[in-house]
C-alpha positions as CSV (number, residue, x, y, z in Angstrom):
1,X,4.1,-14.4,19.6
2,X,7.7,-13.9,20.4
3,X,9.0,-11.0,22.0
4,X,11.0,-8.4,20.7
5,X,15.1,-9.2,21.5
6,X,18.2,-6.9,21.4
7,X,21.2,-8.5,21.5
8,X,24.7,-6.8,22.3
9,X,28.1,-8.0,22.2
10,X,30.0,-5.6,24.3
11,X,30.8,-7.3,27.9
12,X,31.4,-3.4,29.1
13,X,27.9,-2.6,27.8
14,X,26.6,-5.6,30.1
15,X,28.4,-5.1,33.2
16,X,27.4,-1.9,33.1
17,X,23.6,-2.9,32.4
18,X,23.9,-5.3,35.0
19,X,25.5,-2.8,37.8
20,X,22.7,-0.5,36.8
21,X,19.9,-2.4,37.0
22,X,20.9,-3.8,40.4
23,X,21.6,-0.4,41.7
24,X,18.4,1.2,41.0
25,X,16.7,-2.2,41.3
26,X,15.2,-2.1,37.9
27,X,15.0,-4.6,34.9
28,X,18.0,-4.6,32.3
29,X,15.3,-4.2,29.6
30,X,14.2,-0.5,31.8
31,X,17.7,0.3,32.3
32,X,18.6,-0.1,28.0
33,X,15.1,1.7,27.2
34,X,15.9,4.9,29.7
35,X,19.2,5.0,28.5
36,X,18.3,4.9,24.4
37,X,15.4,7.3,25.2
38,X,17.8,9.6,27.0
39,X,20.5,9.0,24.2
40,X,17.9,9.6,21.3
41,X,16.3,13.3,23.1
42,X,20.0,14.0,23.5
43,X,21.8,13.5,20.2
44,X,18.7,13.7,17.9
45,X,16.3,15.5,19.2
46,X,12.7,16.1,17.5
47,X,12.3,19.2,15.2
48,X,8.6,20.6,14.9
49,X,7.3,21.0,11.4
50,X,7.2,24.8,11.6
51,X,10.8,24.8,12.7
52,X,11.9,22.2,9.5
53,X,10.2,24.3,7.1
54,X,11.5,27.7,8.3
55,X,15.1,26.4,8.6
56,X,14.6,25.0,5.2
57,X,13.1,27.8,3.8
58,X,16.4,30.1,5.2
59,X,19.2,27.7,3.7
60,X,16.9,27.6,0.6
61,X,18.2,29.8,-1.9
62,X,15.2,30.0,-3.9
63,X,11.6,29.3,-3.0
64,X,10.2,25.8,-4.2
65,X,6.8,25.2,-5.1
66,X,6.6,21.9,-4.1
67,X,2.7,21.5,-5.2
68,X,3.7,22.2,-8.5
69,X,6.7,20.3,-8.9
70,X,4.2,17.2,-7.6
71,X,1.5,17.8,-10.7
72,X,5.0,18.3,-12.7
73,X,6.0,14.7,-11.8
74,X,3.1,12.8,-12.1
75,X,2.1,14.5,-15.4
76,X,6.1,13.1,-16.2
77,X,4.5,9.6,-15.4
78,X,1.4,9.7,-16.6
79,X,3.2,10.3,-20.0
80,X,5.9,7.8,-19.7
81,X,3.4,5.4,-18.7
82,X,1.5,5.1,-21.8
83,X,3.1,3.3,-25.2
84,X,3.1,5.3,-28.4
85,X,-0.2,4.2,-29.7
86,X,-2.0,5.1,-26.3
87,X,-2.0,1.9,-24.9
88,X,-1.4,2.0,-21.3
89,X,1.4,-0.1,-19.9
């Protein structure tokens, strides 16, 4: 099985790997990982359910029922799904 590759075309993004990974006497491939992990928990980081639904639920300007808009939907297809003389598709 082959392993997984990233390839990069920036020659500052790989001298700085390099000096990195020579510095602190790690691999390139630890060095890239740290520095996406660290990248990823700093510009995106993870939102706990309970926090989505309450911000959703405050910029919301009316409350959803989302269980009923489900049945809603698949009653929608259920009925578009079937021909005129009750054949199903």
């Amino acid at each position: 099985m082959a392993e997984p590759y990233l390839s990069g075309r920036s020659s500052k993004a790989h001298d700085l790997a390099h000096r990195l990974a020579k510095r602190e006497n790690r691999s390139i491939t630890d060095i890239v990982e740290r520095a996406l992990e660290a990248y990823e928990m700093r510009e995106a980081p993870r939102e706990t359910a309970e926090a989505f639904y309450a911000r959703l639920k405050a910029l919301a300007s009316t409350d959803i029922d989302l269980d009923e808009l489900i049945r809603e939907s698949h009653r929608l297809y259920c009925e578009s799904s079937t021909h005129s003389n009750g054949a199903e598709i």
